[in-house]
N, C-alpha and C positions, 0 to 999 in steps of 0.2 A: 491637195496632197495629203496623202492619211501617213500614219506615225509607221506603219513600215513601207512605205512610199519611199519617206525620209532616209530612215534607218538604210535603205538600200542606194538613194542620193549617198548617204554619207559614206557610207561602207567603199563603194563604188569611185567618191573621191581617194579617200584614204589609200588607196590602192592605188593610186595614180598621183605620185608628187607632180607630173611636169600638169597636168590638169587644175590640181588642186593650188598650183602657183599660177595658173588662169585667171581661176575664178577669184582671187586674191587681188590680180592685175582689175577683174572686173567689179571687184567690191570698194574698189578704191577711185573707179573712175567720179565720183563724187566731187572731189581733190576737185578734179579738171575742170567742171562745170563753175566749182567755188572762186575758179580764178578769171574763167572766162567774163563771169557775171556782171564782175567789175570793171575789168576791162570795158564791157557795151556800155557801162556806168559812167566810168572815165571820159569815154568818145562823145558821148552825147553832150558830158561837162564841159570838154575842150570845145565844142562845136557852140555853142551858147545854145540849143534848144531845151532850154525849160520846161517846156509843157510837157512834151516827150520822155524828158528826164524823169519828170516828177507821175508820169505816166508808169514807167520803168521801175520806180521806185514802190508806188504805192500798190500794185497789183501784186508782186509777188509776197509784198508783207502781209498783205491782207489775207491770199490763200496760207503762207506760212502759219500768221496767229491765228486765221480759222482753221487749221489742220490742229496746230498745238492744241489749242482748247477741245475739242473734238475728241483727240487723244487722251486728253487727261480728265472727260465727262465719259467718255465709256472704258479707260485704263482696259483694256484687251489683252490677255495673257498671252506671253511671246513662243511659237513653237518649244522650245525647250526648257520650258517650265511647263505646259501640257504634258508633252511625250517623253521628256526626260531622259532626251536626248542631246547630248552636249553640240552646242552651234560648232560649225567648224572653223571659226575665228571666235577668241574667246571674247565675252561680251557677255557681262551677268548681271544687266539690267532688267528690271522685273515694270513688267506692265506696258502700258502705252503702245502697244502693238498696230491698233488699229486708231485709220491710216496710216500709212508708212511715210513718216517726212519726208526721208529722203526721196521717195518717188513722188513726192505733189511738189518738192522742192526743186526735181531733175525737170520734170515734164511743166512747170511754171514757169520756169526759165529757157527751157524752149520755144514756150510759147512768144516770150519776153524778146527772145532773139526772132524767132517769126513774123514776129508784127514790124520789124524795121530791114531783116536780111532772111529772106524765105528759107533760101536754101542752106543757109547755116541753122534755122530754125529747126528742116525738118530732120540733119544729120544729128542737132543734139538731141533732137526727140528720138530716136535711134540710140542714141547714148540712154537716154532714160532710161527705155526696155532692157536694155541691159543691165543697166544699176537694180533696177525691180525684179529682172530674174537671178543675179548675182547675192540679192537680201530672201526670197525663197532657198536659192541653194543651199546658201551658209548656214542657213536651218534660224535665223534671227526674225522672220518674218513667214507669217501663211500669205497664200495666192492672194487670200480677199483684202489683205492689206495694204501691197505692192499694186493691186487693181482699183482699190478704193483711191489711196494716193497720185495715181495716175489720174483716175475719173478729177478728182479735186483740182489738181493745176490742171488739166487741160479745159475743163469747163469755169474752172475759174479766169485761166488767162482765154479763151474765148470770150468770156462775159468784160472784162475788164478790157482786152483789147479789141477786140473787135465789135462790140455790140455799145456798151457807153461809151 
């Protein structure tokens, strides 16, 4: 997306509160995934499978603090410190743009719930996309970010769950 791409996103919401309280409801789906996570966390604790658990466990922290570090070795300036255009949720954190946590965070956790409940896996993978187009809109994130971050948890939780 280029800087009047954006500019026309943004404009575009501005002009539409009952929209612009959408993409709000969709920037926050994060929340939902935060609580679900634990919950699979919980279930596998109460069930006594260990392995599983610690399976559960160690894969998404792993893409986590390989995204973090990644983030913080290339610090990637965030759309609106480029185009200098105000995000349209305010957020005036400078750098770390590239990947987008929260998408290798949404789509890791999908994969986390795919590996034990498919079909919950792939509706929260469906949630992801959303979260990664909801972090483009609000003007916080470029495409290649929310694509990077998805590419990260999904081949990480493919590597991590299904392949070791």
């Amino acid at each position: 997306m280029s800087r009047s791409q954006y500019a026309a996103v943004w404009e575009w919401f501005l002009q539409r509160p009952g929209c612009l309280m959408l993409l709000r409801v969709l920037y926050r789906l994060p929340l939902l995934l935060y609580c679900a996570y634990p919950s699979l966390i919980a279930g596998l604790l109460i069930q006594g499978k260990w392995m599983l658990l610690f399976r559960e466990i160690i894969v998404p922290m792993a893409v986590f603090l390989g995204v973090t570090a990644l983030r913080h070795w290339h610090n990637a300036p965030r759309p609106y410190e480029v185009w200098d255009i105000p995000p349209l949720f305010p957020k005036s954190k400078k750098g770390h743009s590239f990947p987008s946590r929260h998408s290798a965070a949404a789509s890791v956790i999908a994969m986390a719930f795919w590996y034990i409940y498919p079909t919950a896996g792939a509706v929260i993978l469906a949630v992801a996309l959303l979260i990664a187009v909801s972090r483009v809109l609000a003007g916080v994130h470029f495409v290649r970010d929310v694509l990077a971050g998805l590419a990260c948890g999904i081949i990480g939780g493919l590597i991590g769950f299904f392949i070791l």
